[in-house]
C-alpha distance (Angstrom), angle and dihedral (degrees) to the residues before:
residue distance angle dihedral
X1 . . .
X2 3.73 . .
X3 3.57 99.6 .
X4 3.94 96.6 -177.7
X5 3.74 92.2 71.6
X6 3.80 103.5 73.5
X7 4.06 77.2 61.9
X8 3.78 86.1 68.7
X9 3.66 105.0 64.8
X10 3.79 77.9 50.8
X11 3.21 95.7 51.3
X12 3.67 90.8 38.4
X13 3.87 95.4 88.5
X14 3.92 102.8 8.1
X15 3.66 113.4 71.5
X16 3.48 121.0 87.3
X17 4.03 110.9 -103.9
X18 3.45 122.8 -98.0
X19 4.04 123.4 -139.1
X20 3.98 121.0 -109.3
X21 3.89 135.2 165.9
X22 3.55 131.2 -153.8
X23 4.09 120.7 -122.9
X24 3.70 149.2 173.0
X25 3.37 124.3 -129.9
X26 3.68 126.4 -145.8
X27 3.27 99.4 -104.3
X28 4.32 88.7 52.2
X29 3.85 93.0 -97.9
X30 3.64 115.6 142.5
X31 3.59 115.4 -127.4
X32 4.05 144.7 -172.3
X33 3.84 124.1 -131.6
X34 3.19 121.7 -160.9
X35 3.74 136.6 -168.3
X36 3.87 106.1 -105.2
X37 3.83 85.2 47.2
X38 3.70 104.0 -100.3
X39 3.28 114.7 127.7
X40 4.25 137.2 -157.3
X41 3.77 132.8 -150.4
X42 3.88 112.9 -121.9
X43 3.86 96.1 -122.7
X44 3.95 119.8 173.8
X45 3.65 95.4 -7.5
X46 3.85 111.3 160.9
X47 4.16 110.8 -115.6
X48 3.95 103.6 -100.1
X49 3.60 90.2 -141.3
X50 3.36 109.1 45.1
X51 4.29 112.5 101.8
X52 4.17 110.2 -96.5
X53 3.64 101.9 -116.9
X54 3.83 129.6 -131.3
X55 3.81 116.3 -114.0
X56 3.78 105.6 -134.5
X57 3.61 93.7 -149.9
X58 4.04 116.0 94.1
X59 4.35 107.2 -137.0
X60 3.29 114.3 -159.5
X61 3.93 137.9 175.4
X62 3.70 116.9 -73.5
X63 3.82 123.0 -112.3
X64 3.79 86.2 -121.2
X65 3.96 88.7 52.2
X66 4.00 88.6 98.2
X67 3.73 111.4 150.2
X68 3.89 120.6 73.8
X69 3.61 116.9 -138.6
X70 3.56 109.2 -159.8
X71 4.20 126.9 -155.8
X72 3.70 111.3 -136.2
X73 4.20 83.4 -155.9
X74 3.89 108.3 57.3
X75 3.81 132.3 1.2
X76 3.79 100.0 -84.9
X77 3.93 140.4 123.7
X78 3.52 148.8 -157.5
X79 3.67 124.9 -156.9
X80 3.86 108.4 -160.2
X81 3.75 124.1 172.5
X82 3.76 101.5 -113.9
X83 4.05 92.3 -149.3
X84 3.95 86.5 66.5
X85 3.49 115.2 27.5
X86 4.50 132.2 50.1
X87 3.41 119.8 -152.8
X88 3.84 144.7 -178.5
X89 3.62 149.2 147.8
X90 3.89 107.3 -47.8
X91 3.91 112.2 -101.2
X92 3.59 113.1 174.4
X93 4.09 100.7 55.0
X94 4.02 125.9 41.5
X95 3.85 78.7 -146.6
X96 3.84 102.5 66.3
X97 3.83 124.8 72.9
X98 4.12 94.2 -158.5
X99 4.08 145.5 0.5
X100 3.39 134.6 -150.8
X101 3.57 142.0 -175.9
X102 3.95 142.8 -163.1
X103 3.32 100.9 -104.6
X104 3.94 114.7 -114.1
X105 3.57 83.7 -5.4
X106 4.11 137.6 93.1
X107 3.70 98.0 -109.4
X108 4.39 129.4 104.9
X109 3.38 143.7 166.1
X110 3.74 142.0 -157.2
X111 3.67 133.0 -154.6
X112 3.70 123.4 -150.8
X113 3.62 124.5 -172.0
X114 3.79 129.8 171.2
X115 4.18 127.5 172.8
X116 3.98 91.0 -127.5
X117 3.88 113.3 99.8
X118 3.77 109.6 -132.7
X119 3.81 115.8 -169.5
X120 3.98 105.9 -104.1
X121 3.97 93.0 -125.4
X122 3.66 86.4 60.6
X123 2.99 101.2 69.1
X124 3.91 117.0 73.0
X125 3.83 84.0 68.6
X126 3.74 93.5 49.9
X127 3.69 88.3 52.1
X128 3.84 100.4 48.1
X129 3.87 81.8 50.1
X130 3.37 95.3 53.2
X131 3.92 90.9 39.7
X132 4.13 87.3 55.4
X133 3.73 91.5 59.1
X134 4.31 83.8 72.4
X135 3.58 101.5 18.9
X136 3.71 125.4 28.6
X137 3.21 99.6 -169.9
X138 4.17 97.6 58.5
X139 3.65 123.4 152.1
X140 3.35 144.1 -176.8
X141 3.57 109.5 -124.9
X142 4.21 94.0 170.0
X143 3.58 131.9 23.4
X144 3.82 127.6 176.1
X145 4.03 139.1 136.4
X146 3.60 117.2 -125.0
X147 3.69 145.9 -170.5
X148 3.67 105.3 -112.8
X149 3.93 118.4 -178.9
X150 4.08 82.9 -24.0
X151 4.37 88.8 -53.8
X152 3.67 117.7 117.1
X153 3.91 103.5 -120.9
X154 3.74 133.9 178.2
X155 3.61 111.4 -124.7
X156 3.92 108.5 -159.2
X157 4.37 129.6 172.7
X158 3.36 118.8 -169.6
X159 3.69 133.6 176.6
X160 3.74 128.6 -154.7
X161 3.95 146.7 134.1
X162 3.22 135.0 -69.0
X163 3.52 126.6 179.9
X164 3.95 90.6 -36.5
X165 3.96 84.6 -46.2
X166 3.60 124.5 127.6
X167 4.12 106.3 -130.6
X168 3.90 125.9 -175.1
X169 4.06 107.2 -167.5
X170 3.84 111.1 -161.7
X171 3.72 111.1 -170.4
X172 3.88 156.1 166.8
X173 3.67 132.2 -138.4
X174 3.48 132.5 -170.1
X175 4.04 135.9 170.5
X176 3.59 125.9 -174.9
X177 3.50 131.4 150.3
X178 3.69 99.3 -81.9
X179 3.79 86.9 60.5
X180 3.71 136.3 -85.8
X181 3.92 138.5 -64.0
X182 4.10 127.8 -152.1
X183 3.66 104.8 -165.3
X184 4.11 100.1 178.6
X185 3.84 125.8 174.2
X186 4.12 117.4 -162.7
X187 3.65 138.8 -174.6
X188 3.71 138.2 151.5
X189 3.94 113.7 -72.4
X190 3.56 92.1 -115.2
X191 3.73 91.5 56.2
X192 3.75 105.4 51.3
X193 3.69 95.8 95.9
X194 3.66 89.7 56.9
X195 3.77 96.8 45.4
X196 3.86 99.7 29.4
X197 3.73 99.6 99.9
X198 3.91 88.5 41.5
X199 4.04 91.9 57.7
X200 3.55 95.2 48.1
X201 4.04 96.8 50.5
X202 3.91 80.2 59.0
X203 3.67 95.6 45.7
X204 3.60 89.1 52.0
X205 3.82 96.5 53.6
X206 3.84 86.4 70.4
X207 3.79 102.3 113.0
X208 4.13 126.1 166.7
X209 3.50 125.2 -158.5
């Protein structure tokens, strides 16, 4: 297994940010700078301006999804099926309540609560700054708000660098007025096919009351 990965959620929201510029090449390509002079094409990247979109489709939590996880901050769960995924009180980051992982496989997740309501449209920014902080070169790549257990949720991936490693972060946000929830799955690029349906079934557990 690819031990170095449960350092990214770590890494996620701890290390100190690193500078970057945005730039047009002659040729009209959009471009990153970055401090030690590298630099990164801006591939993919969703359009910052254009209106997040409403998935249609309700998600909810999968029959399987059978044990509660319950924060101790606000008044949210996660149903996770116990056969699949670990979990326990978060270790790497102050910020995050719990972890989990895929068992004997390369797949985690965090969940970060807080008590202060942040509007929901807010967000994608705050998590592409947080993102930067481990990868600089973080993207969206998908964007869309769904109905989750009947809750209006943000559904973001991103993809970045970290520490030469290819990341894909696929994650849930939510804000109401009890406070606000991060529930964020991540894996290796090359390994989101594999684990894609198995992130989502947790996603999907996230239920608020």
């Amino acid at each position: 297994m690819l031990k170095t990965t449960a350092l990214v959620g770590s890494l996620f929201l701890a290390v100190p940010c690193l500078g970057q510029l945005h730039a047009v090449t002659g040729t009209g390509e959009e471009v990153l700078l970055y401090e030690d002079g590298t630099w990164a094409y801006v591939d993919g990247e969703v359009d910052s301006t254009a209106t997040i979109p409403l998935n249609a489709t309700p998600f909810v939590k999968a029959k399987d999804a059978t044990f509660l996880v319950k924060s101790d901050r606000v008044d949210i769960r996660v149903y996770i099926n116990p056969k699949q995924w670990s979990f326990g009180k978060a270790q790497s980051n102050d910020a995050a309540e719990f972890q989990f992982k895929l068992k004997d496989e390369d797949a985690y997740a965090m969940f970060i609560s807080e008590r202060l309501e942040v509007p929901l449209e807010s967000f994608k920014e705050i998590a592409l700054t947080n993102g930067r902080n481990a990868a600089p070169d973080i993207r969206v790549v998908k964007e869309e708000y769904r109905m989750v257990n009947g809750r209006k949720v943000l559904c973001l991936q991103m993809k970045g660098t970290v520490q030469g490693m290819k990341v894909i972060y696929y994650g849930y946000y939510y804000s109401f007025a009890g406070g606000t929830v991060q529930l964020i799955t991540y894996t290796a690029q090359n390994m989101l096919q594999r684990y894609e349906s198995s992130m989502e079934k947790l996603l999907n557990g996230l239920v608020a009351l």
